[in-house]
BAVEX-509553 format. One record per residue (C-alpha): x, y, z; residue number from 1; residue in three letters. Coordinates in steps of 0.5 Angstrom, whole numbers, plus 500, padded with zeros to 3 digits. Example, Ala and Ser with C-alpha at 12.3 -4.5 7.8 and 13.67 -1.06 7.14 Angstrom:
<atoms>
<atom east="525" north="491" up="516" seq="1" type="ala"/>
<atom east="527" north="498" up="514" seq="2" type="ser"/>
</atoms>
This chain:
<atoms>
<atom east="471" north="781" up="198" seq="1" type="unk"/>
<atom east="474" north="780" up="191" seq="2" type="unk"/>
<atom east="470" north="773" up="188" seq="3" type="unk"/>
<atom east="477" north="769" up="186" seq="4" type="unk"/>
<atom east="477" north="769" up="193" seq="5" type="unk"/>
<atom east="472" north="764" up="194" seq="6" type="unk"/>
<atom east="472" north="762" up="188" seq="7" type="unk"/>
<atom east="476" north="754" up="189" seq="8" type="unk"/>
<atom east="477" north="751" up="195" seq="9" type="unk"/>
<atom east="480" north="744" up="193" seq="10" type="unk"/>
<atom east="482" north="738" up="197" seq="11" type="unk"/>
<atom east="489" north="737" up="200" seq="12" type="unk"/>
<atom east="491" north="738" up="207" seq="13" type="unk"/>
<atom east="498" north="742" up="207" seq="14" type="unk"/>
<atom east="499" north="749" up="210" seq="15" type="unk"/>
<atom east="494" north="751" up="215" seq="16" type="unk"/>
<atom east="493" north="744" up="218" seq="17" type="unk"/>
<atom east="501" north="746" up="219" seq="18" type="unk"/>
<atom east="498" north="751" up="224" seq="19" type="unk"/>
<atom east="495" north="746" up="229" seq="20" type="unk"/>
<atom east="501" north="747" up="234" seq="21" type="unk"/>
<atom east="498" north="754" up="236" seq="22" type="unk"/>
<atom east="491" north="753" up="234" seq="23" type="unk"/>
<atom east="486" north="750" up="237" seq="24" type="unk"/>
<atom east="484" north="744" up="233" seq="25" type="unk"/>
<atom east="479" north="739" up="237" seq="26" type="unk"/>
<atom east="477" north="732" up="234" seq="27" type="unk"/>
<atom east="471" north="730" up="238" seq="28" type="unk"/>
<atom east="465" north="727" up="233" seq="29" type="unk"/>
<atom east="458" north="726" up="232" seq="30" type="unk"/>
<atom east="457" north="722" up="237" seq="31" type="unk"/>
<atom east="451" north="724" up="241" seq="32" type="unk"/>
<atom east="448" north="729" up="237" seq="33" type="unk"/>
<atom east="442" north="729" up="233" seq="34" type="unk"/>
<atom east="441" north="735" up="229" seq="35" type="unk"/>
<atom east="446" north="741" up="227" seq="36" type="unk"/>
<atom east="444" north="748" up="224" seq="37" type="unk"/>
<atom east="449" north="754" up="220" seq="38" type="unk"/>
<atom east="451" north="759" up="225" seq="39" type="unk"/>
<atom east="447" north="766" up="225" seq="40" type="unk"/>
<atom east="450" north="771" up="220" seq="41" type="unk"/>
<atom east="450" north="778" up="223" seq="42" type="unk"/>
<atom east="444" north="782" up="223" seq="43" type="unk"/>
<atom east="449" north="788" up="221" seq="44" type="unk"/>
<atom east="454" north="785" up="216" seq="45" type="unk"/>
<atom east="454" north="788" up="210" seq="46" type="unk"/>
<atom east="450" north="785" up="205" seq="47" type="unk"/>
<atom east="453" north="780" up="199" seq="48" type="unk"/>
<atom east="452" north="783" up="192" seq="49" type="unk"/>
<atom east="456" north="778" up="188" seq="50" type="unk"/>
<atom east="452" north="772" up="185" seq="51" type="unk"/>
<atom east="458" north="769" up="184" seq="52" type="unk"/>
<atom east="459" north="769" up="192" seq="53" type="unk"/>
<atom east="452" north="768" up="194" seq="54" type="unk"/>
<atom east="454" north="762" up="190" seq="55" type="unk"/>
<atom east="460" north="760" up="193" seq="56" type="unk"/>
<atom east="456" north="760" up="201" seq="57" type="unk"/>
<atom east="450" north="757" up="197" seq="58" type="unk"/>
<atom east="455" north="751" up="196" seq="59" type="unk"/>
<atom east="459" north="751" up="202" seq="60" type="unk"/>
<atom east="452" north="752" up="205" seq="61" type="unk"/>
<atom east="448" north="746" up="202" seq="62" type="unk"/>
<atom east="455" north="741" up="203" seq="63" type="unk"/>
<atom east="456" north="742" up="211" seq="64" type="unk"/>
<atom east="448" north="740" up="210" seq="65" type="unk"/>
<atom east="449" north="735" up="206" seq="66" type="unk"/>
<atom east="454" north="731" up="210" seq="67" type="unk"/>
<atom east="450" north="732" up="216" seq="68" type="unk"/>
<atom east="443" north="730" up="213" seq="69" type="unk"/>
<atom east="446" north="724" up="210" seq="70" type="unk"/>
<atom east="448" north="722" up="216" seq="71" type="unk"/>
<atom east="440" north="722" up="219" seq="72" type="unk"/>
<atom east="442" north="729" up="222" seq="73" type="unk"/>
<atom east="437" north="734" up="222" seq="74" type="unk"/>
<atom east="439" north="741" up="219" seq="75" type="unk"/>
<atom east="438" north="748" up="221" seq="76" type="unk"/>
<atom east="432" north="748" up="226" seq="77" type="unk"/>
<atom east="432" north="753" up="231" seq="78" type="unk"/>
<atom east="435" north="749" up="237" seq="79" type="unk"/>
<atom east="440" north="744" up="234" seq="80" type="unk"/>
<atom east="445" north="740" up="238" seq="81" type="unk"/>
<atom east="451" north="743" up="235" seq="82" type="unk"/>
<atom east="452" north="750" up="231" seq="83" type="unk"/>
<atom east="456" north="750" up="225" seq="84" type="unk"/>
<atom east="461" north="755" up="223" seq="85" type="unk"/>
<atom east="466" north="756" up="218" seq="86" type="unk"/>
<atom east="471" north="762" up="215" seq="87" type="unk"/>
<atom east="474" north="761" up="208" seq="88" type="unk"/>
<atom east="481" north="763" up="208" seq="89" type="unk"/>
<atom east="484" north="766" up="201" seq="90" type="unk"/>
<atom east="492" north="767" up="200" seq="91" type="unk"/>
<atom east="497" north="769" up="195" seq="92" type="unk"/>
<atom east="505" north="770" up="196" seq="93" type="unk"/>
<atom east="504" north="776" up="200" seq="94" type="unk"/>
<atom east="497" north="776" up="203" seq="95" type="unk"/>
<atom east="492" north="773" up="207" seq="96" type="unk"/>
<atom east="486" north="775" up="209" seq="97" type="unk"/>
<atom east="478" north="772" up="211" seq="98" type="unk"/>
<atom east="471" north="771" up="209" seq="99" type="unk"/>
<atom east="469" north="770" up="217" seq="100" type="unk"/>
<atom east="461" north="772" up="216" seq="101" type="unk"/>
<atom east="459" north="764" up="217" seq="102" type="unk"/>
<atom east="464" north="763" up="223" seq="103" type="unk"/>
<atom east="462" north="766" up="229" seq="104" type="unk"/>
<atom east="465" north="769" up="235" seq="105" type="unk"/>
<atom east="470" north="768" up="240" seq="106" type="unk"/>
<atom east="474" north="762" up="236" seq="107" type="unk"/>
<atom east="480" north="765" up="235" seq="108" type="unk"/>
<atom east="479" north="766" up="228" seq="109" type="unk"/>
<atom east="484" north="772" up="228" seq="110" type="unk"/>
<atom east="490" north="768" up="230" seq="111" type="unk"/>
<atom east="487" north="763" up="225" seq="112" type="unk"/>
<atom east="489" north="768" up="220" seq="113" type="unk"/>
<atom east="495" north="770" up="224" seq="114" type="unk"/>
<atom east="498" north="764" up="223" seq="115" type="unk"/>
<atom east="496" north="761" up="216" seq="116" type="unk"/>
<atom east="499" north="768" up="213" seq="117" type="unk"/>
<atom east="506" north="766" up="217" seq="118" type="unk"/>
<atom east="506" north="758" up="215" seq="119" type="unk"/>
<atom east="503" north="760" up="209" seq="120" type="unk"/>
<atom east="506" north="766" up="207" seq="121" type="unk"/>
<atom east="513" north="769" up="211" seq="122" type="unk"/>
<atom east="515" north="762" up="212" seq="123" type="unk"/>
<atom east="512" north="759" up="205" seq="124" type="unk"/>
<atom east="517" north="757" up="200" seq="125" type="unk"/>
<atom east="512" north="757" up="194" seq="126" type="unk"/>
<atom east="517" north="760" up="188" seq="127" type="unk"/>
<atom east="512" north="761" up="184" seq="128" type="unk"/>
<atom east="507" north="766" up="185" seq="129" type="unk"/>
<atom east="500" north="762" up="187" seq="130" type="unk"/>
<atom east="493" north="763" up="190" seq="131" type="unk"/>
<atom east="490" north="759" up="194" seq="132" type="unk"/>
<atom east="483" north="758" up="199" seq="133" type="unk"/>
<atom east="482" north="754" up="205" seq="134" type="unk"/>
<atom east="476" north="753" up="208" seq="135" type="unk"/>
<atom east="476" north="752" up="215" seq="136" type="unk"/>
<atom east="469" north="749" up="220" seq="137" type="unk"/>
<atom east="468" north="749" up="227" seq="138" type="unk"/>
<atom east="463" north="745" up="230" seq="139" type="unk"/>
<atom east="461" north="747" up="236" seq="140" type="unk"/>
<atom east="455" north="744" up="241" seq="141" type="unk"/>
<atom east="450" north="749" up="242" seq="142" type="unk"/>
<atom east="448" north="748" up="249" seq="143" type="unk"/>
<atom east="455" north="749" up="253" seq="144" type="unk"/>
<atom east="458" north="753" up="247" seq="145" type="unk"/>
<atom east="464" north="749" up="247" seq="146" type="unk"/>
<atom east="468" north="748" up="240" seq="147" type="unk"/>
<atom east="468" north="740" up="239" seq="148" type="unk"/>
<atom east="471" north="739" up="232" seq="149" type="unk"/>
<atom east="474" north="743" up="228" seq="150" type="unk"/>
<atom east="478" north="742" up="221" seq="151" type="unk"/>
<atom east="481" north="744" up="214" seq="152" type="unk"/>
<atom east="482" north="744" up="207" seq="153" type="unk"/>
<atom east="486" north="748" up="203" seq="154" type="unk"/>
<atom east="487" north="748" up="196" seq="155" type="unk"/>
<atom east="490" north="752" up="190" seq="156" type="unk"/>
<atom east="485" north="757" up="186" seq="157" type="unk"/>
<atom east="483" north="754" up="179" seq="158" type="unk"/>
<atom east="482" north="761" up="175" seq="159" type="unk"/>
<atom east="477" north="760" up="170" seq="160" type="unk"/>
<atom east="474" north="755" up="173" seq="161" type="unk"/>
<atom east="467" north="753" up="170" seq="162" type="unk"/>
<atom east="461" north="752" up="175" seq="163" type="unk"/>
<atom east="462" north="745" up="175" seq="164" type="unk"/>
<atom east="468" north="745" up="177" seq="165" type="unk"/>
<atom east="467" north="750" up="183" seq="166" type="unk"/>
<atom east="463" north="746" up="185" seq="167" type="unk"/>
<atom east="466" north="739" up="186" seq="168" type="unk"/>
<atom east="472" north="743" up="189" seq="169" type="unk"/>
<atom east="467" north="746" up="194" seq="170" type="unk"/>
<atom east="464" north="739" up="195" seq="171" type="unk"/>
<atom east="470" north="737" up="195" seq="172" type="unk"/>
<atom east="473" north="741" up="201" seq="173" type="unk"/>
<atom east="467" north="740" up="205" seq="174" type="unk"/>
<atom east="467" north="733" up="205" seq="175" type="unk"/>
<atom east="475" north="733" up="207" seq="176" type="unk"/>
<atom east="473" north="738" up="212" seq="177" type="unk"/>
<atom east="467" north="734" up="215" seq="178" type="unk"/>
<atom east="468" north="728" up="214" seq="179" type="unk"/>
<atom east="473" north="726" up="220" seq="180" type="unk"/>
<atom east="467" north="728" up="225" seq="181" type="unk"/>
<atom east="462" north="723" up="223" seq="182" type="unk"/>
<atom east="468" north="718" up="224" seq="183" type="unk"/>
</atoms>
């Protein structure tokens, strides 16, 4: 997956939460639980050589853990309560597609991407070309495998963006995306 992709996914709700007629979108919260762990990468998938892509996971990664931890949860021991998935979606006028490594199984993350490339690229009326990314996390509780919570953020790709900037926009989206579970 090219970098730009993943490059900036910034806070502002439009086209995929668009989609929740079709798409499962359960809002249940943190009550309860104690503890929440990334969801296990394929053992097979295909290594990710781009630093600036390890980056990006890096910051996703460590902002779902944040949330979480600054809640008083724990963070990715073994047998955590909850099991957290995410899948960044990148678009432009004619195009949609995903990095779903950190996502899971059986989900729907297909008929996710089905109908943000529909909502956002079919049906969309942007007249300028555009690129945008979404990030969309799952929170699923680990002992009855149920998906409990599940959000978006979207936002346009900043090209060129600095460091910093990729980072608060990441930050950003996580916390937009995060943030109505522990409500």
């Amino acid at each position: 997956m090219n970098s730009l992709r993943l490059l900036a996914v910034a806070a502002c709700v439009a086209v995929f939460s668009s989609c929740s007629s079709s798409v499962h979108m359960p809002k249940g919260s943190s009550r309860g639980y104690t503890s929440a762990r990334t969801v296990k990468r394929a053992p097979n998938a295909s290594a990710i050589t781009s630093s600036r892509e390890k980056s990006v996971h890096n910051l996703i990664q460590g902002n779902i853990k944040a949330q979480f931890k600054a809640r008083g949860m724990g963070y990715n021991a073994p047998d955590a309560d909850l099991v957290v998935g995410y899948m960044v979606v990148y678009q432009n006028n004619s195009m949609t597609t995903s990095f779903d490594d950190y996502f899971g199984y059986g989900r729907g993350g297909s008929e996710i991407l089905d109908q943000a490339h529909k909502k956002g690229v079919i049906e969309g009326n942007r007249a300028d070309y555009f690129e945008r990314a979404g990030l969309i996390v799952d929170v699923i509780d680990a002992k009855t495998n149920k998906l409990i919570f599940r959000n978006v953020s979207v936002g346009d790709i900043v090209n060129g963006a600095t460091d910093a900037q990729r980072k608060q926009a990441i930050a950003n989206a996580v916390n937009e995306a995060l943030v109505p579970f522990f409500k």
